[in-house]
C-alpha positions as CSV (number, residue, x, y, z in Angstrom):
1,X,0.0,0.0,0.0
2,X,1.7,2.9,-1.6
3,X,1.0,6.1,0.0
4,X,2.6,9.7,0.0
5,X,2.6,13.0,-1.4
6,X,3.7,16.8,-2.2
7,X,2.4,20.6,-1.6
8,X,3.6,23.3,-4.0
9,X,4.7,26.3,-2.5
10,X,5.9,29.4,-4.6
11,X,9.7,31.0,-4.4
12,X,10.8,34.4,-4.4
13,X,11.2,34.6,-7.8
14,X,7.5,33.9,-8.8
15,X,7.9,30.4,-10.2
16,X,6.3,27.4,-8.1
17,X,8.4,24.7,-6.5
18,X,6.7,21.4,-5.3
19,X,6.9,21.1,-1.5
20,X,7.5,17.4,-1.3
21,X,6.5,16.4,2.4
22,X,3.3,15.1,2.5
23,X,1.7,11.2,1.3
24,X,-0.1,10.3,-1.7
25,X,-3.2,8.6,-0.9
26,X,-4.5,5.2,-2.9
27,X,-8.0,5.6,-3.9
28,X,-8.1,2.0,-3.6
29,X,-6.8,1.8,0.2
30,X,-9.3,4.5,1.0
31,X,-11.8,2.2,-0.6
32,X,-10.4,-0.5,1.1
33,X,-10.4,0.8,4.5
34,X,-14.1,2.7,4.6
35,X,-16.0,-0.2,3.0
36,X,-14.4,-3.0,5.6
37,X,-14.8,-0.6,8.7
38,X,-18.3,0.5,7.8
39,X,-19.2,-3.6,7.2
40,X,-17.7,-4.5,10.2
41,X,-19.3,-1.8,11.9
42,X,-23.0,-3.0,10.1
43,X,-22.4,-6.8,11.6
44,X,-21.2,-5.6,14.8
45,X,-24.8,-3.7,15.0
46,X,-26.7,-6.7,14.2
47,X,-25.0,-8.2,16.9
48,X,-25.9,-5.5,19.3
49,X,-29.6,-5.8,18.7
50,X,-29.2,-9.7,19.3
51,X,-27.4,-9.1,22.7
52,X,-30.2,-6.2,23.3
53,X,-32.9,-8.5,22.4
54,X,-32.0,-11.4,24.7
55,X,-31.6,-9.2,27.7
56,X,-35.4,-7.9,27.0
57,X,-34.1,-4.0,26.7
58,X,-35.5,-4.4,22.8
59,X,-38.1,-6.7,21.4
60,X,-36.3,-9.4,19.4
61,X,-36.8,-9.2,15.2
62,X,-37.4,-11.6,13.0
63,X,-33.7,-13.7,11.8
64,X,-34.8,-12.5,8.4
65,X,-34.0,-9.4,10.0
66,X,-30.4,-10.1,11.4
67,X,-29.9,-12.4,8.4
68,X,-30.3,-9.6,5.5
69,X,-28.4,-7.4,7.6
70,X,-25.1,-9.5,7.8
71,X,-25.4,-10.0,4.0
72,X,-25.1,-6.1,3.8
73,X,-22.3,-6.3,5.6
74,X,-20.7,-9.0,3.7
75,X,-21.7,-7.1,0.4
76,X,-19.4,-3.9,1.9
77,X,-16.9,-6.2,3.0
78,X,-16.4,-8.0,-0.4
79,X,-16.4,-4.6,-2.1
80,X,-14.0,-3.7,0.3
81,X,-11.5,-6.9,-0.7
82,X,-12.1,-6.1,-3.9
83,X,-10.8,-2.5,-4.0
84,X,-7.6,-3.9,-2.6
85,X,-6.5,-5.7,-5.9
86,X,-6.5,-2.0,-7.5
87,X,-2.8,-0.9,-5.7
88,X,-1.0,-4.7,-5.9
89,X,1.6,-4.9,-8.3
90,X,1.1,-8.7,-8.8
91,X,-2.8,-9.6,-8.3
92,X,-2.1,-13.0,-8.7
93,X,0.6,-12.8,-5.5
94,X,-1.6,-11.7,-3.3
95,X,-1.5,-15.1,-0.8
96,X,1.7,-14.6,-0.3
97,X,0.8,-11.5,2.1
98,X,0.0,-13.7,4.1
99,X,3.1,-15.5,4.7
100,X,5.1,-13.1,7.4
101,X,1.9,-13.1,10.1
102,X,4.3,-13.3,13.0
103,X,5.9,-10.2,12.3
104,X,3.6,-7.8,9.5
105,X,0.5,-6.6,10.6
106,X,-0.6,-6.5,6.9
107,X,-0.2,-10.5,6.7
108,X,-2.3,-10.2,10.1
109,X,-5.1,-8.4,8.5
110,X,-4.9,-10.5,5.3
111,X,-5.7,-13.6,7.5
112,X,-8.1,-12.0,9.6
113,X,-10.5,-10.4,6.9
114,X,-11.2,-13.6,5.6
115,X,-11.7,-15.0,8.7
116,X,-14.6,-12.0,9.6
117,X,-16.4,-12.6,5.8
118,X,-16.6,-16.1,7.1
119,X,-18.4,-15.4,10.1
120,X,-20.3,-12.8,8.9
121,X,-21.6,-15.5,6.5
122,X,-21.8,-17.8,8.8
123,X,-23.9,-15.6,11.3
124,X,-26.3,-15.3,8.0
125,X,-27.3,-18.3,7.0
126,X,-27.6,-19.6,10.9
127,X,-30.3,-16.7,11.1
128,X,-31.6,-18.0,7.6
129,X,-31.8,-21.5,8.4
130,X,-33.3,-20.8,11.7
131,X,-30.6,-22.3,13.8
132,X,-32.0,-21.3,17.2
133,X,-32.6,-23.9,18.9
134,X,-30.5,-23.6,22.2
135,X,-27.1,-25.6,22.7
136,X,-27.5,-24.8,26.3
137,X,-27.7,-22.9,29.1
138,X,-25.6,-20.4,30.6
139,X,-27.4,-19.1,34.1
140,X,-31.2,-19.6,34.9
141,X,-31.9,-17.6,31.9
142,X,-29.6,-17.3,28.9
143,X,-29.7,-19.5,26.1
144,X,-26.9,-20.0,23.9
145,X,-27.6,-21.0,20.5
146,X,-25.8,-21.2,16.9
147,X,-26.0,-17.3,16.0
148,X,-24.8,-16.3,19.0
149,X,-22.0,-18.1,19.3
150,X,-21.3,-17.3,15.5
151,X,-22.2,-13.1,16.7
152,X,-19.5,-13.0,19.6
153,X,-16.7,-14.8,17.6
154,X,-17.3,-12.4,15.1
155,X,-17.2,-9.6,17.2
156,X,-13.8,-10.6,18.4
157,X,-12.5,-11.2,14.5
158,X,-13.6,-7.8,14.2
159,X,-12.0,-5.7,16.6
160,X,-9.2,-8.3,15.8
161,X,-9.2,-7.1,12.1
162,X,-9.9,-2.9,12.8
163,X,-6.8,-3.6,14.9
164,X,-4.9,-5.0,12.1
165,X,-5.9,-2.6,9.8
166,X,-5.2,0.1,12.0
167,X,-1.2,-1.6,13.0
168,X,-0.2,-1.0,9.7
169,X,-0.6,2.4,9.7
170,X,0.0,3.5,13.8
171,X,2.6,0.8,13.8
172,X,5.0,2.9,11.0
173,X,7.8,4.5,13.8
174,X,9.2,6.9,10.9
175,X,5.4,8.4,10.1
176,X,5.3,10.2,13.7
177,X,1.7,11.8,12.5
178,X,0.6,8.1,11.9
179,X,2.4,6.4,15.3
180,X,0.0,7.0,18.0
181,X,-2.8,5.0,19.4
182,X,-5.2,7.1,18.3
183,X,-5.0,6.0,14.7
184,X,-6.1,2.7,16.0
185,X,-9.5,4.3,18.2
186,X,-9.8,6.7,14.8
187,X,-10.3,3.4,13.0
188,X,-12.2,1.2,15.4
189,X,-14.8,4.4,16.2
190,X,-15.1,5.5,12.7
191,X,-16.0,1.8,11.4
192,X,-18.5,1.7,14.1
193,X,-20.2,5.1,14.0
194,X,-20.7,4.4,9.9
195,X,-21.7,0.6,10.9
196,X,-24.1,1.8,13.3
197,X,-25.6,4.6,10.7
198,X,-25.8,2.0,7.9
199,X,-27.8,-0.3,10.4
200,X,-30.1,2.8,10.9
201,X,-30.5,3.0,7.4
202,X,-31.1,-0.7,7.0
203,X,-33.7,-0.2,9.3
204,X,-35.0,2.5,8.4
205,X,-35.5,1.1,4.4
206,X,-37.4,-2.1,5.5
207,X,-39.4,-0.9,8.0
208,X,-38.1,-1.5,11.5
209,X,-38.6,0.1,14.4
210,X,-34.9,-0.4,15.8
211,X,-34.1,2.4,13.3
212,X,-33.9,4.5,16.5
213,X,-31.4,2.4,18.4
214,X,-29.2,2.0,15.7
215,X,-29.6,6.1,14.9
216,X,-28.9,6.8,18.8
217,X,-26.0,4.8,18.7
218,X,-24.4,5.5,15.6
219,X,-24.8,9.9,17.0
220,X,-23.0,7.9,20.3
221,X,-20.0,6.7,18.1
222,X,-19.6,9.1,16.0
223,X,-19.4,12.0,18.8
224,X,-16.8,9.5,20.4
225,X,-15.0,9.4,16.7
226,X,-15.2,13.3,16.9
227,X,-13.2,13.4,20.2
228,X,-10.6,10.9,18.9
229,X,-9.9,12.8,16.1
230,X,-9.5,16.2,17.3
231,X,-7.1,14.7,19.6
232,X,-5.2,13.6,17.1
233,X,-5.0,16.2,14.9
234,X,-3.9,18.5,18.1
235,X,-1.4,15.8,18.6
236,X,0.2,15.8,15.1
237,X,-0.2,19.6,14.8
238,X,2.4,19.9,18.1
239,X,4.9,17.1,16.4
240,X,8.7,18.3,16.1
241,X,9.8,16.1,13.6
242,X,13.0,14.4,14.1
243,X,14.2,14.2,10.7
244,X,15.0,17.2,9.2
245,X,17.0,18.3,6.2
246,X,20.0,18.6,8.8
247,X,20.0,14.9,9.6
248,X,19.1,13.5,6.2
249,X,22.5,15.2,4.7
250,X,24.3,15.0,8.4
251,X,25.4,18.5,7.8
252,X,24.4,20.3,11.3
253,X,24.3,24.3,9.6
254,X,21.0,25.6,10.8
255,X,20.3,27.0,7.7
256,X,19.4,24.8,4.2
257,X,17.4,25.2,1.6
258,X,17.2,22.8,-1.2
259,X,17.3,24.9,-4.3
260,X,16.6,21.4,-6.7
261,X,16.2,17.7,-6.0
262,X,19.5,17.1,-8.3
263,X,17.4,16.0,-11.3
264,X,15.5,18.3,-14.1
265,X,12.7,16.0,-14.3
266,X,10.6,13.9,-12.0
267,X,11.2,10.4,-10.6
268,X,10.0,7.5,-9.2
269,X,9.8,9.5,-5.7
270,X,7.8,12.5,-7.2
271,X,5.7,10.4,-9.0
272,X,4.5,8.3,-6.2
273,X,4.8,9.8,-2.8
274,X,3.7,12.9,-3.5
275,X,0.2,13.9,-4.2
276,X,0.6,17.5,-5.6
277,X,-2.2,19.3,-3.7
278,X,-1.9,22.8,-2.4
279,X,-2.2,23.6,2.0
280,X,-5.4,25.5,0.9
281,X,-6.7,22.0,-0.9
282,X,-5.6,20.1,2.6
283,X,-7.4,22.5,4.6
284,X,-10.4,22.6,2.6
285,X,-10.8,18.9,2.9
286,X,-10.1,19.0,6.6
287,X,-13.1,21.3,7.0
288,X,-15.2,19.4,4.8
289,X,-15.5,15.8,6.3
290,X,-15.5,17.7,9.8
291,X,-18.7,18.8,9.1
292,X,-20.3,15.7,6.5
293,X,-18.9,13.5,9.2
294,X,-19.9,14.7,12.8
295,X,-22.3,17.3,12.7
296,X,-24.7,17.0,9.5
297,X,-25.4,12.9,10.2
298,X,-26.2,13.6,13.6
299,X,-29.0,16.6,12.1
300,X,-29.7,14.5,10.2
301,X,-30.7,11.4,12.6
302,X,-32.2,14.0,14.5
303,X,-34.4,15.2,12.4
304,X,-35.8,11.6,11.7
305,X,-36.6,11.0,15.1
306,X,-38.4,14.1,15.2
307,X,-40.3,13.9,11.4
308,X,-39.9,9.9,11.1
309,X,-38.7,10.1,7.9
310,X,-37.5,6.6,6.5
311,X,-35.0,8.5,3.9
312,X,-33.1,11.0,6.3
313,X,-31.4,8.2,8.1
314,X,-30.4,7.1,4.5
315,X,-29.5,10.4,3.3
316,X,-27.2,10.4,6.9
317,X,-25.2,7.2,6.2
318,X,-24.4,8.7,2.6
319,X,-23.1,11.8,3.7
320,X,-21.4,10.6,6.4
321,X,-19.4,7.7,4.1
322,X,-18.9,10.4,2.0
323,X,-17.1,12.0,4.7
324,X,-15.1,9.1,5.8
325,X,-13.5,9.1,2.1
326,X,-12.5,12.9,2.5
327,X,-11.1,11.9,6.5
328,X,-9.0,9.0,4.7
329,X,-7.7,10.7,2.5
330,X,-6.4,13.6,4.4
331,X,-5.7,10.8,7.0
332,X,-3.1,9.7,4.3
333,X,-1.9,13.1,2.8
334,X,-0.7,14.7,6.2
335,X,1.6,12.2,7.1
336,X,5.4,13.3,6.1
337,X,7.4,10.8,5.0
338,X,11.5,11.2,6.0
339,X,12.2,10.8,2.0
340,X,11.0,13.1,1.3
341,X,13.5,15.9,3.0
342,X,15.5,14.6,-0.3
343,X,13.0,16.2,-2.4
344,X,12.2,18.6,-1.6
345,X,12.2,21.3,-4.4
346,X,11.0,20.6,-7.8
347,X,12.1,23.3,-10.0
């Protein structure tokens, strides 16, 4: 998973010079990313309403109910498989990721996506076929039957795989804006909050009344996403970086400037790592998936309770996925990669 980028910043002499310190994003890893945290998120609200219904605090549906939902979430997760095969060099290599599990959390997350799809299948067609007749008895009161023995493994494969997903990115020491634990609650509470607003959706398009425990949930989440990621941008807007163009030359002068990268022409590096778009550009898409993914879906929700609309929680989960493409991205463009202090100028 390629990712870097580039700002362009003009000299004193009027011409522009490309800024080379920021990653270029994959489309395809923002695809991959959204779509698996926003399925896992889906099955992880089906789940909830099971656990909800057992204990009595909400009436329990029909497994048609539970059953469709999963597939949803199997749907997103397929799609979400699928976008990955956009950025591999060698489609046909792709097992081999899967080889280096006790050390790469990318071989980690290869093995455990697979294992989630499973179980959210599985959890499917146990709903479909009925399977609930109970295996026994935990308690005077509980009964434990197929689907929920199938639901809490595959809660556990899921925070398992947000984790994964997550490691790749928080676990990179030289990407300081990326190494923090908060990349891994920005992914955990963002897949939820869009899981939980999909559900709401769900419910909302076929009828059911859960639509408001999904909807109160998902506002829950996504406030809690809000908190997480302000934090972390105040985090990575206080980072001194370590690397600086006096330590990538080793000459210890306290002023440099890098008149030209020592080649007329682009490379490799300026081709991939850097994405070319201005600090206004970064800004502006800062400020737009602040607002399309906190505020406006929780209006939104809001406003169904109040006019019980069954298209408004729709219209919420769009905007809000919407949103979560714009936060990936800039999640991927304001890192600074270390190489990048070697190109810095682009005449």
């Amino acid at each position: 998973m390629v990712v870097s980028a580039q700002r362009f910043i003009g000299d004193s002499s009027g011409h522009q010079t490309f800024r080379n310190d920021l990653m270029h994003p994959a489309f395809s890893v923002i695809l991959l990313t959204t779509l698996i945290g926003a399925g896992q998120g889906l099955y992880l609200a089906m789940v909830t309403g099971q656990l909800y219904a057992i204990a009595r605090f909400l009436p329990l549906q029909k497994d048609q109910f539970y059953a469709l939902g999963s597939l949803v979430a199997l749907v997103m997760l397929v799609a979400g498989l699928g976008a990955s095969f956009f950025h591999l060099g060698r489609p046909e290599r792709a097992w081999r990721a899967a080889s280096k599990w006790k050390t790469s959390w990318l071989s980690r997350e290869v093995i455990a996506l697979p294992l989630v799809m499973f179980l959210v299948f599985a959890y499917a067609l146990a709903h479909l076929m009925e399977w609930t007749e109970p295996l026994f008895r935990v308690g005077q009161s509980l009964d434990v039957d197929v689907t929920l023995l199938l639901g809490l493994l595959g809660t556990l494969a899921s925070f398992a795989l947000y984790v994964c997903t997550a490691m790749i990115y928080a676990g990179v020491k030289f990407l300081e804006e990326w190494h923090t634990p908060l990349t891994v609650t920005n992914f955990i509470f963002f897949g939820a909050a869009s899981g939980f607003m999909l559900a709401a959706a769900y419910s909302a398009y076929v009828g059911n009344p859960l639509v408001t425990f999904f909807g109160t949930w998902a506002a829950i989440l996504t406030l809690v996403a809000l908190v997480s990621r302000v934090a972390h941008l105040a985090r990575n807007a206080r980072i001194k970086h370590k690397s600086t163009i006096q330590t990538a030359i080793g000459v210890r002068h306290t002023v440099l400037t890098q008149r030209a990268q020592g080649a007329t022409g682009g490379s490799f590096n300026t081709r991939e790592f850097f994405h070319g778009r201005s600090d206004r550009t970064l800004g502006l898409v800062r400020a737009l998936y602040l607002i399309l993914v906190f505020p406006v879906p929780i209006l939104l929700i809001g406003a169904a309770y109040v006019t019980e609309s069954s298209t408004l929680p729709i219209l919420a989960f769009a905007v809000q996925f919407l949103g979560l493409l714009l936060e990936r991205w800039s999640f991927f463009a304001e890192a600074r990669h270390p190489q990048n202090l070697y190109y810095q100028s682009v005449a």
